[in-house]
DOPA-148962 format. One line per field, with one value per residue: x, y, z of N, C-alpha, C in turn. Coordinates in nm, 4 decimals. Layout:
! residues N
n_c1: c(X|...)
n_c2: c(Y|...)
n_c3: c(Z|...)
ca_c1: c(X|...)
ca_c2: c(Y|...)
ca_c3: c(Z|...)
c_c1: c(X|...)
c_c2: c(Y|...)
c_c3: c(Z|...)
//
This chain:
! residues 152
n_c1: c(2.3700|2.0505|1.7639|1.5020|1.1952|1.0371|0.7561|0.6498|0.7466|0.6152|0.3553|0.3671|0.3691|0.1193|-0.0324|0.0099|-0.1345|-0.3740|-0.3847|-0.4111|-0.5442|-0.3889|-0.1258|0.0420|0.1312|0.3722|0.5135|0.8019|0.8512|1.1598|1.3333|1.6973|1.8410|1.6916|1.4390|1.2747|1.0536|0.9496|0.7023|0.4493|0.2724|0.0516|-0.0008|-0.2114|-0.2581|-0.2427|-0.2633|-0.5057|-0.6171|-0.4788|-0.3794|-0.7213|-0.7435|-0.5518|-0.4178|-0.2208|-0.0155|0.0220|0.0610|0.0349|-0.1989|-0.2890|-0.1968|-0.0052|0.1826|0.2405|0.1613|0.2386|0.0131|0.0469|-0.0448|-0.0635|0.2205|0.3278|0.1964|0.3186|0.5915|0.6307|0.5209|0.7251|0.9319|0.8423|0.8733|1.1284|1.2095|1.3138|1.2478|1.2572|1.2063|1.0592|0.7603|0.6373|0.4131|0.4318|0.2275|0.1505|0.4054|0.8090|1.0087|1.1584|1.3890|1.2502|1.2674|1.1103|1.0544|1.3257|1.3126|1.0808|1.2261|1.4727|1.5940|1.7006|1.9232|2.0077|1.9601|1.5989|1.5503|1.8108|1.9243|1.6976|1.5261|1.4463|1.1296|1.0370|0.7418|0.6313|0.4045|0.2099|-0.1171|-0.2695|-0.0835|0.2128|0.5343|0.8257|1.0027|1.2728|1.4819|1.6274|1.9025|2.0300|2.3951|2.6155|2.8909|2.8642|2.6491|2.3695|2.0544|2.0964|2.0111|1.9893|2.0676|1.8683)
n_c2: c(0.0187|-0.0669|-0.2303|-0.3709|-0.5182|-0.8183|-0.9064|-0.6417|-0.6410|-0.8106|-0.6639|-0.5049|-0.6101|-0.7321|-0.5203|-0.3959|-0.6080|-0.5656|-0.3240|-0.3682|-0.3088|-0.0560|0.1377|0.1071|0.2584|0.3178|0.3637|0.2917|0.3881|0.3889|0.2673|0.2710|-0.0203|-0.1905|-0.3411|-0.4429|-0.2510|-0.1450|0.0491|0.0418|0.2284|0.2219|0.4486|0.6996|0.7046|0.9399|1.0074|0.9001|1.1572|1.4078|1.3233|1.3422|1.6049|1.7626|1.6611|1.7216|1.8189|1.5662|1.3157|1.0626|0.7819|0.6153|0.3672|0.3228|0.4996|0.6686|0.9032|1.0534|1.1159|1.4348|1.5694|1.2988|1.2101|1.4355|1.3921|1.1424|1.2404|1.3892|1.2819|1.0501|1.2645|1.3140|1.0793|0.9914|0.8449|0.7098|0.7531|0.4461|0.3255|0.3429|0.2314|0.0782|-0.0190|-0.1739|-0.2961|-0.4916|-0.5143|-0.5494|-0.5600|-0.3152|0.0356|0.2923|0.5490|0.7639|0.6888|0.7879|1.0668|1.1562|1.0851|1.2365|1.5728|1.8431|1.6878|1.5390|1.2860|1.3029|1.1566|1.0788|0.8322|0.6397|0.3319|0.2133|0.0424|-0.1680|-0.3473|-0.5910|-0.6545|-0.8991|-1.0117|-0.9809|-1.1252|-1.1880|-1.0913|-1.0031|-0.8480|-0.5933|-0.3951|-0.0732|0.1406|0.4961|0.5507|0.7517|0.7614|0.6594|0.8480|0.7818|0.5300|0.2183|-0.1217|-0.3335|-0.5812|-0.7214)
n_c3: c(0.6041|0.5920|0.7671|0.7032|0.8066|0.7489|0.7420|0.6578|0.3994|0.3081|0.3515|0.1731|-0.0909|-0.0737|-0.0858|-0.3742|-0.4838|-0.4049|-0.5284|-0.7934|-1.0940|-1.1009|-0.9949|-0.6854|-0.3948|-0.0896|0.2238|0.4225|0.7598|1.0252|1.2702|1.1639|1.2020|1.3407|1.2854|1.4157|1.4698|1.2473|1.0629|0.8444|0.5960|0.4087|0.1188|-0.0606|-0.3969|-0.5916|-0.8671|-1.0137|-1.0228|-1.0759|-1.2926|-1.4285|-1.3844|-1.4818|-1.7645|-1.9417|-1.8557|-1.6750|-1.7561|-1.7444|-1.6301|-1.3047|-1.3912|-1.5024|-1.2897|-0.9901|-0.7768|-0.4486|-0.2035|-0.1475|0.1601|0.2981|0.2685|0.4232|0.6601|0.7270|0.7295|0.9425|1.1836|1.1483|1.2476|1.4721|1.6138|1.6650|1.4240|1.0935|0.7308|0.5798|0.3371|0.0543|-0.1151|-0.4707|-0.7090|-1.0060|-1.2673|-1.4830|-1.5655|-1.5491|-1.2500|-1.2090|-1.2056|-1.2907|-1.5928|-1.5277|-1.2321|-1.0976|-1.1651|-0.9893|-0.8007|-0.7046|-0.6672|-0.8035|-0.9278|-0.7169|-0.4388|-0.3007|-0.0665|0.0381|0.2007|0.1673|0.0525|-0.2181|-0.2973|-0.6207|-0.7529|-0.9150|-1.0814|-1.2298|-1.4426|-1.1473|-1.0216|-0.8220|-1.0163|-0.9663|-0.7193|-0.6728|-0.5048|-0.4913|-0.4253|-0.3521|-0.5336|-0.4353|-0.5889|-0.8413|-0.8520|-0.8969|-0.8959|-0.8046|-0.8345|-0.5355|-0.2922|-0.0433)
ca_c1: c(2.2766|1.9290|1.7244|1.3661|1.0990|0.9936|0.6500|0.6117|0.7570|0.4792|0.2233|0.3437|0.3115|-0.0065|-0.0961|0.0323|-0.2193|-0.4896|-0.4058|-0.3878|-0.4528|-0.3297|0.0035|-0.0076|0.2486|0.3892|0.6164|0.8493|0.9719|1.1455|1.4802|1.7738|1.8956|1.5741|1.3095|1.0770|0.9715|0.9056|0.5537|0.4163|0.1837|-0.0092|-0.0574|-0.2802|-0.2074|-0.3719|-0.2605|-0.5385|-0.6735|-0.4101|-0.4580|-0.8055|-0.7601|-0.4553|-0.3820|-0.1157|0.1154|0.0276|0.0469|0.0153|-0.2590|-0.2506|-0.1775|0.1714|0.2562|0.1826|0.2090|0.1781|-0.0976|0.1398|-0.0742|0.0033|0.3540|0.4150|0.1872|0.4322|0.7283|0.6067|0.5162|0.8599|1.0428|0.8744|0.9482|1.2836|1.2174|1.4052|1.2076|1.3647|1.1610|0.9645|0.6997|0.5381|0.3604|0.4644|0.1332|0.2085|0.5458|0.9137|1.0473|1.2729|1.3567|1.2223|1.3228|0.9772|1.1233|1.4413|1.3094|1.0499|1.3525|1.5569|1.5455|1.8231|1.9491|2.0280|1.8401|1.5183|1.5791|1.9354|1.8885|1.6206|1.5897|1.3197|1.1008|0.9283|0.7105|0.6039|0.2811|0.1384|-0.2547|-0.3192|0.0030|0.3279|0.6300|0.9393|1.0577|1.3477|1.5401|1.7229|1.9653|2.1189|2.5216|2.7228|3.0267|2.7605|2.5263|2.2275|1.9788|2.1097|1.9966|2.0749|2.0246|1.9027)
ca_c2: c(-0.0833|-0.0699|-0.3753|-0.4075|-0.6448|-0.9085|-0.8834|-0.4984|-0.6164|-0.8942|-0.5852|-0.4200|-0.6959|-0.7617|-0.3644|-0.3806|-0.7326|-0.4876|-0.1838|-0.3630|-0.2785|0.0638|0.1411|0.1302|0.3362|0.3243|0.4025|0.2150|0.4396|0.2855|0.2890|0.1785|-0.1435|-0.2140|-0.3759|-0.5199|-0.1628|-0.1222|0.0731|0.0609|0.3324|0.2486|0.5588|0.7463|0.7065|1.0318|1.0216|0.9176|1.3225|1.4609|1.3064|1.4015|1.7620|1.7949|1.5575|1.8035|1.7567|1.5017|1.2356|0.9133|0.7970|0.5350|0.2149|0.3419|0.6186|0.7332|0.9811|1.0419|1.2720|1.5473|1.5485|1.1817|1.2270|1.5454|1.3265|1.0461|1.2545|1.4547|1.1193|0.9551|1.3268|1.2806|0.9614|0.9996|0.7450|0.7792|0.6868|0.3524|0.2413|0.3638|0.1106|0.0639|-0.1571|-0.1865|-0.3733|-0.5862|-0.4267|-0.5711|-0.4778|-0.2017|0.1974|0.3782|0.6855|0.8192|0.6661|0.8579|1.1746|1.1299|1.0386|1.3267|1.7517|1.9250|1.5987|1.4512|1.2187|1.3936|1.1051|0.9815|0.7069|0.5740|0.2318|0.2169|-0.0950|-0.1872|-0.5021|-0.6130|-0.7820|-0.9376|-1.0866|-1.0058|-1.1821|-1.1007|-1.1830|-1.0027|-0.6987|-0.5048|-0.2829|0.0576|0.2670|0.5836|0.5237|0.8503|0.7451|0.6687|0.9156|0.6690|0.4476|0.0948|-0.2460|-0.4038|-0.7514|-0.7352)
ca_c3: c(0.5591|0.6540|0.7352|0.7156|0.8346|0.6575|0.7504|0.6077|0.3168|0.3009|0.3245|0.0526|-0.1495|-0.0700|-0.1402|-0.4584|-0.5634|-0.3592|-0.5925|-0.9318|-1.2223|-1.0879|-0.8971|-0.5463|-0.3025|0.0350|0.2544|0.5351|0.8515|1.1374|1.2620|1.0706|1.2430|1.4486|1.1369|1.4653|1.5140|1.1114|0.9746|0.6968|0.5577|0.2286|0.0821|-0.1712|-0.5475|-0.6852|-1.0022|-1.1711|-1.0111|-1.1134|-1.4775|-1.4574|-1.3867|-1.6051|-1.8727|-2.0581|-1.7174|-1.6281|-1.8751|-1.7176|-1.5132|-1.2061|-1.4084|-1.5187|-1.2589|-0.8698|-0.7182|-0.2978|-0.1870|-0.0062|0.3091|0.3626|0.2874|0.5091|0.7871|0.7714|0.7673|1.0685|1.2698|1.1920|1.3224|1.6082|1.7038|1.5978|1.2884|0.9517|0.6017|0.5114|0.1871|-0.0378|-0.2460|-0.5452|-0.8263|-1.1622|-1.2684|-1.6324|-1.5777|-1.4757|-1.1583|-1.2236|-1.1568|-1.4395|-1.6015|-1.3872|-1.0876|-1.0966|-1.1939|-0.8402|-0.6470|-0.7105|-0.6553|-0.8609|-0.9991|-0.6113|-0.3989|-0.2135|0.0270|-0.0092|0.2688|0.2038|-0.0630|-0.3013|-0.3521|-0.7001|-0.7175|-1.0424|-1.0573|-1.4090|-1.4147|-1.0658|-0.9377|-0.8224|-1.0083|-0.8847|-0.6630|-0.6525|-0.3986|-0.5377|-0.3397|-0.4152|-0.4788|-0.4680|-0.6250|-0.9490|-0.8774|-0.9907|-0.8256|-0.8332|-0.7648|-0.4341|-0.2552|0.1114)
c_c1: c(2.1494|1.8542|1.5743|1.3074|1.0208|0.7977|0.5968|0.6334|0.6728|0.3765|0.2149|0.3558|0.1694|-0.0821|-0.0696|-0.0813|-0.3470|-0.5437|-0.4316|-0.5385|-0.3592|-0.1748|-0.0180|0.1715|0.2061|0.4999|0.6365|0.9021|0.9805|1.3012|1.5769|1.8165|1.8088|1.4298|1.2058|1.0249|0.9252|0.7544|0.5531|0.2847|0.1671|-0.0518|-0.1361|-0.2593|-0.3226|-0.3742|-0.3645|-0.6265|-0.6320|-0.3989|-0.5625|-0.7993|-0.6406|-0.3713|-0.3164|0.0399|0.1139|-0.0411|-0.0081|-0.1118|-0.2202|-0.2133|-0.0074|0.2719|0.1976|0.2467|0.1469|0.0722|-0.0064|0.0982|-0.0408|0.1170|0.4098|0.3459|0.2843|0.5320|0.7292|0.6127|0.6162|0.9312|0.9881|0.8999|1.0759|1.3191|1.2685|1.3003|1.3182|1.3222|1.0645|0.8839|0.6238|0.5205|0.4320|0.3554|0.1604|0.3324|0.6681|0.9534|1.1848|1.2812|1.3680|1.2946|1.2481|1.0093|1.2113|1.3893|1.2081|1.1052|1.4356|1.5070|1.6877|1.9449|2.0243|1.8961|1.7537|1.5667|1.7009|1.9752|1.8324|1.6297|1.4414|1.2769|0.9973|0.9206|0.6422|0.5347|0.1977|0.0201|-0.2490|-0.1885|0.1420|0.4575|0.7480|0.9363|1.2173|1.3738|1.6287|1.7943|2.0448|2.2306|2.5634|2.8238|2.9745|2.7027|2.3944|2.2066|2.0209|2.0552|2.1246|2.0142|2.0244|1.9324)
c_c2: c(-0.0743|-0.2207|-0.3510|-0.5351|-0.7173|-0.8804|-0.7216|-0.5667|-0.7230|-0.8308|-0.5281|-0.4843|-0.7056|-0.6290|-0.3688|-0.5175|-0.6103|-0.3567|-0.2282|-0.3494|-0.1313|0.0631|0.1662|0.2309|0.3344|0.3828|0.3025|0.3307|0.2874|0.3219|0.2094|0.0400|-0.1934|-0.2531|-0.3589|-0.3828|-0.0616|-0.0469|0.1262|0.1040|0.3049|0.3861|0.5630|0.7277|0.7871|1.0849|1.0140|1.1339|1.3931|1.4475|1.3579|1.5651|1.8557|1.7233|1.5232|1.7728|1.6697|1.3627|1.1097|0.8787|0.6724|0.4114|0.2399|0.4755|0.6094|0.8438|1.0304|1.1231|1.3170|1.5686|1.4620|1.1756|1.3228|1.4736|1.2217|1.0902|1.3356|1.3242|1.0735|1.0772|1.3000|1.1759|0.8745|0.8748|0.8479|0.6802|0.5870|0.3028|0.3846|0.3073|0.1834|-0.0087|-0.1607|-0.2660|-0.3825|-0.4990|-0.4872|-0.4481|-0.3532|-0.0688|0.2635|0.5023|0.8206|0.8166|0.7446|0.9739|1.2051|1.1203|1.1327|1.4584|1.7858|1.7722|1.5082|1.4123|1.3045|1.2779|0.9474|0.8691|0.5977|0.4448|0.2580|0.0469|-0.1085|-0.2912|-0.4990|-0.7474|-0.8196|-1.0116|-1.1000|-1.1145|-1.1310|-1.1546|-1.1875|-0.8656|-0.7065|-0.4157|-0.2277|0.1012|0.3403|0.5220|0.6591|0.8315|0.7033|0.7193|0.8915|0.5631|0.3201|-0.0241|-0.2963|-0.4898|-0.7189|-0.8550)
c_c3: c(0.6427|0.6212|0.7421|0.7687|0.7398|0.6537|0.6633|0.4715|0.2261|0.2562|0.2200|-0.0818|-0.1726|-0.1128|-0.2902|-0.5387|-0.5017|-0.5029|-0.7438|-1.0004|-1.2356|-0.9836|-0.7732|-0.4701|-0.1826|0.0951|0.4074|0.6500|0.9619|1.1887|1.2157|1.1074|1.2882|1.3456|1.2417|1.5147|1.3883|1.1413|0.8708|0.6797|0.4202|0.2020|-0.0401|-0.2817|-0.5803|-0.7696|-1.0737|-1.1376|-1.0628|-1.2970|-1.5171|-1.4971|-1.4991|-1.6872|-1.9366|-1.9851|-1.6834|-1.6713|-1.8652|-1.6191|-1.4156|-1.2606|-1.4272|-1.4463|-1.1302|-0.8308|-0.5547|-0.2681|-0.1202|0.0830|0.3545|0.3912|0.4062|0.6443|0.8734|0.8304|0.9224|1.1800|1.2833|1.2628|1.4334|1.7055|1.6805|1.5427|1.1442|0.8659|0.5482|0.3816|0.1582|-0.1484|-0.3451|-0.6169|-0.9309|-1.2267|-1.4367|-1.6960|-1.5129|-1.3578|-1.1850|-1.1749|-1.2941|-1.4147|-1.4975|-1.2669|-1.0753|-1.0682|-1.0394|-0.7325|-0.6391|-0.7307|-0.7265|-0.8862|-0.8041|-0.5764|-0.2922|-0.0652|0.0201|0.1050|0.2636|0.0423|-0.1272|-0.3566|-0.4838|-0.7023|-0.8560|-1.0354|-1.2287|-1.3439|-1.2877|-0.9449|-0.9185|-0.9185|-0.9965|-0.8213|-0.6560|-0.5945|-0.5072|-0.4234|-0.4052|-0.3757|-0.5392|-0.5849|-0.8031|-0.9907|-0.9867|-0.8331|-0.8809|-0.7801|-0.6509|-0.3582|-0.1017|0.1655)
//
């Protein structure tokens, strides 16, 4: 069980009313039992670039999709090895969207049909007109092999 800090999960709230009408993304490291030494990294959403430049692949742009910039991501993950932090979350918006894990989500969360980061929980926040009005935690369950809802 991993616990987070309340406060992070305050920020990424608040990133997600920052990012709307587009999807916002983040990420939580920290160590697993230890929230009060939580950070939280808003990252890039550069989908709509990636829409721009290819439209055919890349279907969706930032209101119904993100995606990380891979420098941020490989900065984070470098930063948490060295201060021997583990990725505990992963956020994002859903903007005039229920909180849920899409078929998109899934297919992001997984390499050869497992989890890229089978630790870590996934948060979507689902914000309508500029407000919030629920989130949801995922975690991979083995014994399912699927991302399920779970109650911290």
């Amino acid at each position: 069980m991993i616990s987070l800090a309340d406060d992070k999960l305050t920020e990424a709230r608040e990133h997600a009313l920052a990012e709307y009408p587009d999807e916002c993304c983040g990420i939580v490291i920290g160590k697993p039992d230890h929230p009060e030494n939580d950070q939280i990294f808003r990252c890039t959403n550069i989908q709509n670039q990636l829409h721009e430049q290819d439209p055919k692949t890349y279907i969706r742009d930032a209101r119904t999709a993100y995606y990380i910039d891979p420098r941020e991501l490989m900065r984070i993950m470098k930063q948490a090895q060295e201060q021997g932090l583990v990725i505990k979350l992963f956020y994002h918006s859903h903007p005039e969207h229920d909180a849920y894990f899409s078929e998109e989500d899934k297919r992001m969360a997984l390499f050869d049909n497992e989890p890229t980061y089978p630790d870590a929980r996934y948060l979507v926040i689902s914000v309508y007109n500029k407000q919030i009005r629920d989130q949801a935690f995922f975690e991979w369950k083995p014994e399912s092999s699927s991302f399920e809802k779970v109650h911290l």
